[in-house]
N, C-alpha and C positions, 0 to 999 in steps of 0.2 A: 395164548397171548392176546389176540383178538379179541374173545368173551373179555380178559382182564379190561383193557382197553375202553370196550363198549360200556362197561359199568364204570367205568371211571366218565364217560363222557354224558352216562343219564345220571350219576350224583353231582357233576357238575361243579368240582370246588374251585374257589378261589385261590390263585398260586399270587404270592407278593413277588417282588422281586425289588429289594434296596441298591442304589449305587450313591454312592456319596463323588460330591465334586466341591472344587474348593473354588472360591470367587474372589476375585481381589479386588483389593480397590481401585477405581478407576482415578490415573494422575495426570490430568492433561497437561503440556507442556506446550504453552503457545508464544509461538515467538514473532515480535514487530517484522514486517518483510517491505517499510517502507522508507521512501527516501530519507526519510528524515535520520536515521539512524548513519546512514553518510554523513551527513550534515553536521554530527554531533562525536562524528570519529567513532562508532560502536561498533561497525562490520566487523573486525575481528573478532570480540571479544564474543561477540554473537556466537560465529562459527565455531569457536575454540568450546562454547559453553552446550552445543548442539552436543557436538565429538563426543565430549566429556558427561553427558548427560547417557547418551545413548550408550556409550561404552560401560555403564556402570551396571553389573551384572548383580548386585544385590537390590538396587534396585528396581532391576525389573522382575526379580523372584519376590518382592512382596507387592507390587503395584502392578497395573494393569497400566504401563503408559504407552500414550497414546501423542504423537506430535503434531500440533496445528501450526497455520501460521496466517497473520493477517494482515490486511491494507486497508484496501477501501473493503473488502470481502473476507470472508473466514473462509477455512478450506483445511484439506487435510495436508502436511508439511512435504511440501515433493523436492522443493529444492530452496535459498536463499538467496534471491539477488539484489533486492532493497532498490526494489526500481518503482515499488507502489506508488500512485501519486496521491495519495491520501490514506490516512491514519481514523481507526473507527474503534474504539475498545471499549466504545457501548454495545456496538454491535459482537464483542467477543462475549461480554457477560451475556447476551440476549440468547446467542447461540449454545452456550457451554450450556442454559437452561434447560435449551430444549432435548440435548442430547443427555444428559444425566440427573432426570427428573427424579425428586425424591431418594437421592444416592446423596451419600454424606463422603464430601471428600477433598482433597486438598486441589491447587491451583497454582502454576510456575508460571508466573507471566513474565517475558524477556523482551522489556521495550523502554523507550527512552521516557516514557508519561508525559508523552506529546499528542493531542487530539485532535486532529480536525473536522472530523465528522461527528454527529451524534451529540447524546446527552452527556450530561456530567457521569462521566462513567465509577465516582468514589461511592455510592452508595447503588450501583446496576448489576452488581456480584450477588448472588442469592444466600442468605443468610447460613445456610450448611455448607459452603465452600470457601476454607481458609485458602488465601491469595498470599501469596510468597511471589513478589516483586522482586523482579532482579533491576539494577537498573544498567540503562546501557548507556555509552557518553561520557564525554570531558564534566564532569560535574566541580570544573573549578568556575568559579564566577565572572564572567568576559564582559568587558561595559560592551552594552548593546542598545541604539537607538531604534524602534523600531517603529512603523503606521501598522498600528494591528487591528483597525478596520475604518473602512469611510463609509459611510451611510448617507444616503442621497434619491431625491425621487426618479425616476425614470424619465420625467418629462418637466421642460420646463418654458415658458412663453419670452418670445421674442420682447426685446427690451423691456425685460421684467429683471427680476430677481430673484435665484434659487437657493435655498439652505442647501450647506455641506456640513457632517457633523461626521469628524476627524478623529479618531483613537488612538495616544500615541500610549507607548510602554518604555519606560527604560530600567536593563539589568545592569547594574551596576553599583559603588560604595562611594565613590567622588561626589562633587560634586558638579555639571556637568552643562556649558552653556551650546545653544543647539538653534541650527535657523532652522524653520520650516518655510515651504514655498508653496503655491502651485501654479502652475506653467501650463497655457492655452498653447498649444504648439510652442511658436520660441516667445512668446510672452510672456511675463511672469504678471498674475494677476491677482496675487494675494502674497505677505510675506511677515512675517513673524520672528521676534527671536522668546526662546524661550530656554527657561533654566531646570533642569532636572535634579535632584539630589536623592541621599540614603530614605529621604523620608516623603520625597516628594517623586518616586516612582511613576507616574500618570498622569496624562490631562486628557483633557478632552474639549476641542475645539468644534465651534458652532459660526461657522463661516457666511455670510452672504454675497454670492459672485454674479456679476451681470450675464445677461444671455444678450451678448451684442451680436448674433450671427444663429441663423439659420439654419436648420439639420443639425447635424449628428456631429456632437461635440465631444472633443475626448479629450481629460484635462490629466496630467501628472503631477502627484503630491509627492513633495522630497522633506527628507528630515537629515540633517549634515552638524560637522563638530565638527571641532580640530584637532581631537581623540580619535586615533587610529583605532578600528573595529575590528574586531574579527570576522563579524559580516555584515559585509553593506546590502546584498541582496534585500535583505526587508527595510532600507531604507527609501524607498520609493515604490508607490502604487499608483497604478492607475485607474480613470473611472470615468464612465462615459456618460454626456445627456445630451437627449433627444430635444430639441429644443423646437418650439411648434411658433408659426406666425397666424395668429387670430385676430390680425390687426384687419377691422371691418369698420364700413362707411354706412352711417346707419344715418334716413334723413325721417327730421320729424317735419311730417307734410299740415300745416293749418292756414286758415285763415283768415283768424284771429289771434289778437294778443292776449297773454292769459300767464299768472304766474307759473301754475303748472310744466307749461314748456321751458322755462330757463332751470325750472327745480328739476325737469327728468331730464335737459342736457347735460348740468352741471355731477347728477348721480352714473349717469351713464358713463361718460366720461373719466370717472376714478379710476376707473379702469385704462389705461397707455394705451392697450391695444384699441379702443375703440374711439373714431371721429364721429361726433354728430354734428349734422347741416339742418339748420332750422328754414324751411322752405317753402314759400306759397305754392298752391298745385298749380296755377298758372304759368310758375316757371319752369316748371318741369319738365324739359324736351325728350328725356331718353333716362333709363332705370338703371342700365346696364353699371355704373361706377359706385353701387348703392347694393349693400346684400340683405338691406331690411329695412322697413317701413313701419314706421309710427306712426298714422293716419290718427290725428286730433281732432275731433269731433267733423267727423265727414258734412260733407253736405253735396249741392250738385255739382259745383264747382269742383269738387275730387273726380269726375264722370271721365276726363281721361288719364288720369290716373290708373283707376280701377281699369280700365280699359286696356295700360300697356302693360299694367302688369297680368293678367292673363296669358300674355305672352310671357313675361321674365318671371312669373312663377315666385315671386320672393315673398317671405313668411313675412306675416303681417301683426301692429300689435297695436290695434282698435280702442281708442279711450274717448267716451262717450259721455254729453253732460247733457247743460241746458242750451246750446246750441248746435246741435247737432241733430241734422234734418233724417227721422227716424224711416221716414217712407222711403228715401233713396235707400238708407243703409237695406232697408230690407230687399231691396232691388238687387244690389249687389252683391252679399252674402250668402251661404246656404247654412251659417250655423246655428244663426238666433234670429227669434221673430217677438219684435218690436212691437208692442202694442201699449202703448203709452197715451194718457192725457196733456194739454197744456199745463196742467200745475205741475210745481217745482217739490220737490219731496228730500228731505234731508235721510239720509243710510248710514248707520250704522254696520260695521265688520263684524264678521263670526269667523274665526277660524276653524276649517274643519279639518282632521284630525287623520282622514285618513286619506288626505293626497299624498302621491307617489309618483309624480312626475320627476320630481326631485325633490332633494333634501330641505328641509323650510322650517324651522322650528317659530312657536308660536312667538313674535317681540310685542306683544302688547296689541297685537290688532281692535281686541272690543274696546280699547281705554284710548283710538288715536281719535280725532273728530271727525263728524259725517262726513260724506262726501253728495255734493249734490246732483241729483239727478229727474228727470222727469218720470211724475208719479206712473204707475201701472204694470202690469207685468210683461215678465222677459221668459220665453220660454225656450228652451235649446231644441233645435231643430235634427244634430247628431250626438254623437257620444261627444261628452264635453268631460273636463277633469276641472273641478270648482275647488280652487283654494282658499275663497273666502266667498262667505253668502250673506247676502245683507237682511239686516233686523230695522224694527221703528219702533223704540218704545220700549227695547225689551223681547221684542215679540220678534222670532225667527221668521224670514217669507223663504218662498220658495225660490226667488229669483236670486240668480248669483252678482256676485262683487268683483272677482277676479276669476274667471277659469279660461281653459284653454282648450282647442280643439284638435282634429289633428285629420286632413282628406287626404287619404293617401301619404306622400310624400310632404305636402303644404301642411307646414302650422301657423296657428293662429291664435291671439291671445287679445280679450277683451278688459278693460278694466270702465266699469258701468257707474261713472262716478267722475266728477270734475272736484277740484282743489284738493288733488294729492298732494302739492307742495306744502300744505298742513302737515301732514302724515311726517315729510322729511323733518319738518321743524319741531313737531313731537316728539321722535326718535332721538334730535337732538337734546331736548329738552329733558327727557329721559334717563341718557346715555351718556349726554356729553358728549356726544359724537354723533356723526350722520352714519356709522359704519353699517346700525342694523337694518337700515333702510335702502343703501347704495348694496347692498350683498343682498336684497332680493331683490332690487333692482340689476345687477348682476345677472344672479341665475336667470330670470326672467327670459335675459337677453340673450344669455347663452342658450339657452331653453331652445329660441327663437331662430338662435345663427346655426344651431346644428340643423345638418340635413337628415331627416329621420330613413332614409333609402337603406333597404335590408339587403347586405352582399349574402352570395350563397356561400362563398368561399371564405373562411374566418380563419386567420391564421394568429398563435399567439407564440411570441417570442421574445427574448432579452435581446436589445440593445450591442451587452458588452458580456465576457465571458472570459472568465478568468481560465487560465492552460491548466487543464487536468480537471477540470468542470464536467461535469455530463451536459454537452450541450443539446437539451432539449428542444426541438421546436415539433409545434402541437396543433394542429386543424379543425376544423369543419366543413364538411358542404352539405349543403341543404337542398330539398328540390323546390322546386317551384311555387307547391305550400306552404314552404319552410319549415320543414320537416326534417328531422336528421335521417342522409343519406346510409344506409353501412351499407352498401354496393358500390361506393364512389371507389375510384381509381387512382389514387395522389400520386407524383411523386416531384421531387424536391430536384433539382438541379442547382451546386453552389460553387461559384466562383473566387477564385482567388485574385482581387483585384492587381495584387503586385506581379505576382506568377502566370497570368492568365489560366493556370490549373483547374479542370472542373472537374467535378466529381457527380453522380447522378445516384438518388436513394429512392425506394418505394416507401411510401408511408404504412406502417402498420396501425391496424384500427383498435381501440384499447372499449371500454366501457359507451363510452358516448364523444370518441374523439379520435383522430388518427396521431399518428406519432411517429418521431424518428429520433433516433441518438446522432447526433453528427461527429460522436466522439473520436480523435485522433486527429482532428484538426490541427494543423502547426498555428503558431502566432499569425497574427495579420490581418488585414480588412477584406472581408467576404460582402459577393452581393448575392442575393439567390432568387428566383423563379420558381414557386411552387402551381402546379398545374393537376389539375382535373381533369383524364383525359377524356372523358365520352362528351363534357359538355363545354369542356375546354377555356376552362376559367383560370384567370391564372390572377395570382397577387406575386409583389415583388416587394422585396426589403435588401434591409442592410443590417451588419452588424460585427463585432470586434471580438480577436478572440488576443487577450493580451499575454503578454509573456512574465506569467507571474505565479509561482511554483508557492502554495502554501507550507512542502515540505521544506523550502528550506529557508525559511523566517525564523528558523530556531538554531537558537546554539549554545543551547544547555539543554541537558532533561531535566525535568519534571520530576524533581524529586519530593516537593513539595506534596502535589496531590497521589504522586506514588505512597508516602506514608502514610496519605489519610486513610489513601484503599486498602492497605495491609493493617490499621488500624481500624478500620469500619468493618474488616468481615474476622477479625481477631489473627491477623498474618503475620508474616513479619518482613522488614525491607532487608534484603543484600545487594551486593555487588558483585561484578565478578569473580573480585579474587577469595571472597566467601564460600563457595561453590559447593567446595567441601565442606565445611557447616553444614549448610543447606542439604544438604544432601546426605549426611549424617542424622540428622534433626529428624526429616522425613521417614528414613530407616529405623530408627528409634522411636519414632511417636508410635508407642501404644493404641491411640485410636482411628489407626487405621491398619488393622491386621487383618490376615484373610481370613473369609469365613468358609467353613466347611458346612455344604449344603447337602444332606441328604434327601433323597429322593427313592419314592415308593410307589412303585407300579402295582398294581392289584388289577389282575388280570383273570376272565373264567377260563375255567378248562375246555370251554367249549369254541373259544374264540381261537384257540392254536390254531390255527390252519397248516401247518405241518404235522399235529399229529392226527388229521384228516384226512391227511394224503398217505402218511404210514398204513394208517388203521385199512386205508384202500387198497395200496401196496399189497398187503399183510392178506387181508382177506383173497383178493385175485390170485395170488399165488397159492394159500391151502386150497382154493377151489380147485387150480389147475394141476398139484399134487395129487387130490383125490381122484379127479378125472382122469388120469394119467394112469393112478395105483385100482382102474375098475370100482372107488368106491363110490362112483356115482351112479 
């Protein structure tokens, strides 16, 4: 037997070995597990369609199914409580992609075709997977007024005015008269009637509200009838803004009269938030009620000026003609160095192209008229940012027209040129307006009033935040280089200002940033304290988490874009008491039968490792036979 064996193992053949197995198709069955589907009366019909799905034993002899279910997240189906606080059925089609790539096969989706997360989910299903919608919900028609979104900036200036732009919807076949409101606390500060009908289903309103107060504003928009609803929950939303006071005392210091100074009061000033005080430097006792200076052609007489603001540190904004004594400026300055003749020289503007201080598009600068200045050249003494450089003739010079400097914390901004009040009159002339003139006199000045001081600690956060929101808030700290720290230490402490409740979180560090979810927050106004511990920096804010449930703004389903998605991937829509169809339908469609997969193992004779161990076996024991029977 052993001789046999050992020549079977030096000719070495290949032994096959076939088994066949059968594969089925894969039929996922995912079902909505979010509030909305309470909302919309489905919970039962849901569970009754689960039962009835799962109990179907022919079913699951040709399919391979498999049960999901989703909210804000996919998952595999463990139980039904319809407690999700958001609805994603982009993120269903995204998922079902990844898990049966290149498989050709059907799709039972059991939800009300309510979305709140994600893209349009009617064309996010992959073109080999027919989608069979079930749909869940009262699908009779309910007049319903609804605010189905506000849109609004974050921040807005004190005794200014903010856009509010308003989305209403209404479901219903009447015709349908309706107030809309919104209310500062108990004030009502906007109010509208408006009519809705079969054909006039939407509007959309573009509000302007004053910012008469300070900080953190939280306004409620209402939409009412005298049509009893089935639900009022989405007929009021709330929304919050941060409203800022920029209101600054800017004085322009000369001593001389010159049109220029009534033309940059009167542009400065467009602006509410800003006073200007036209003032000799002789009057000037003290700096302190004043956060920016416009020194008008300096001379000696500015000498204690210059002098108190080295203490007050306030950013400075330098405009320089033919009276304007060049040897002091240079005394008092470290940015530019003056080196000028007595003769008078008329400048033209360039605009150049790649300033970045801020935003400035080109209004005509080479086409406004010269500006006069004494002939010679201006050299920058530090890093300067030049927004306009001046030409004679055509011919570009090296010396600038408008740029700006920046020591540290102090900036500084020179304009090298008298009778800009031409320029304003141009612009009108132009324009019809002084707008494009007053808006870079603007930034200029904003440029000017901000303090450029670098925090280590940078904290970035919403205002206001709607319940069942992932309320993000997001950091940085820096060290001393400014540098991004990833060894820093954060962590968040946030208060319930009605509760005095706190709660204490560690920031986790993501890419280039630290992070926390504050999620589970209840309703109500929060302050918090985020802190650094090793270097012990801390920032402090405020913010709103309102009481407003996207899931239950609905009270119909969607059956509308449920049959585009069963017509976009070739499905078809049912309901529940279809079931049976549906599930007949399935059982009977020929293209998706199981396949019978054989499989062929080809294996060498040499690789058994069992009959190695035989042939070992085999041989030890004739040996120990013969040495036993003396034939050895």
């Amino acid at each position: 037997m052993s001789w046999v064996i050992l020549f079977l193992l030096l000719i070495n053949p290949v032994i096959s070995i076939k088994s066949n197995e059968i594969q089925k198709t894969p039929l996922p069955i995912v079902f909505d597990n979010s509030k909305s589907i309470s909302e919309v009366k489905g919970t039962a019909s849901s569970l009754q369609l689960y039962e009835k799905i799962k109990s179907d034993k022919a079913l699951s002899a040709k399919f391979d199914v498999q049960f999901y279910a989703f909210d804000d997240t996919f998952e595999v189906l463990r139980t039904l409580d319809f407690k999700g606080k958001q609805s994603d059925i982009d993120g269903v089609a995204k998922n079902l992609k990844q898990l049966y790539r290149n498989k050709v096969h059907p799709i039972v989706l059991v939800t009300d075709g309510n979305q709140t997360l994600g893209n349009d989910y009617v064309f996010s299903f992959k073109e080999n997977a027919d989608v069979y919608p079930i749909v869940l919900g009262d699908t009779t028609t309910v007049i319903d007024l609804k605010i189905n979104q506000i849109n609004v900036n974050k921040y807005a200036f004190y005794k200014n005015k903010f856009p509010v732009e308003v989305l209403l919807q209404y479901n219903g076949n009447q015709q349908v008269s309706s107030n809309f409101s919104i209310a500062n606390g108990n004030q009502i500060v906007c109010k509208q009637q408006l009519v809705f009908s079969k054909n006039k289903r939407s509007q959309t309103l573009r509000l302007l509200l004053d910012a008469n107060s300070v900080g953190m504003s939280t306004y409620k928009a209402t939409i009412t009838s005298k049509i009893k609803e089935k639900n009022t929950y989405n007929n009021s939303k709330k929304f919050a803004v941060d409203i800022l006071d920029q209101r600054s005392e800017i004085a322009i210091v000369s001593t001389i009269n010159h049109p220029d100074i009534s033309a940059l009061k009167r542009s400065i000033e467009v602006n509410k938030q800003r006073k200007v005080t036209v003032v000799n430097p002789k009057e000037i006792k003290s700096l302190q009620n004043y956060s920016l200076l416009i020194l008008y052609q300096p001379n000696s007489f500015f000498s204690a000026v210059f002098e108190q603001n080295k203490v007050a540190k306030l950013n400075t904004f330098v405009v320089t003609g033919t009276s304007t004594d060049f040897n002091f400026l240079n005394q008092q300055q470290t940015e530019l160095q003056f080196k000028v003749s007595g003769q008078n020289e008329n400048y033209l503007a360039h605009f150049e192209n790649d300033f970045n201080l801020f935003a400035q598009d080109n209004i005509g600068f080479e086409n406004f008229p010269p500006l006069e200045h004494k002939f010679g050249t201006i050299v920058p003494k530090t890093n300067t940012s030049t927004l306009l450089s001046a030409r004679i003739n055509g011919v570009q010079l090296q010396n600038p027209l408008l740029t700006f400097a920046e020591n540290g914390t102090k900036r500084s901004a020179y304009l090298l040129g008298e009778n800009v009040w031409k320029w304003r009159l141009e612009s009108h002339l132009n324009s019809n307006s002084f707008t494009n003139f007053d808006l870079l006199t603007d930034k200029i000045i904003q440029y000017l009033a901000t303090n450029s001081t670098k925090n280590n600690l940078t904290v970035n956060f919403d205002s206001f935040y709607d319940s069942g929101d992932n309320i993000l808030i997001s950091a940085a700290y820096f060290n001393k280089n400014y540098e991004f720290d990833d060894k820093a230490q954060l962590t968040i402490r946030v208060e319930n200002k009605n509760t005095k409740a706190t709660k204490k979180y560690d920031l986790l560090k993501t890419n280039s940033q630290y992070q926390v979810n504050l999620d589970g927050l209840a309703p109500g106004s929060y302050s918090f304290t985020l802190t650094e511990i090793k270097s012990r920096s801390k920032v402090t804010g405020f913010f709103e988490v309102s009481d407003f449930d996207l899931e239950k703004q609905f009270v119909n389903p969607d059956k509308l874009r449920l049959n585009q998605l069963a017509d976009a991937t070739k499905g078809s829509l049912y309901y529940p008491n279809q079931i049976d169809s549906l599930l007949d339908k399935l059982i009977a469609d020929e293209n998706y039968l199981p396949i019978q997969k054989q499989t062929i193992i080809k294996t060498p004779l040499i690789d058994w490792k069992a009959l190695l161990v035989f042939l070992i076996v085999l041989l030890s024991v004739e040996w120990f036979v013969r040495k036993y029977n003396g034939m050895l």
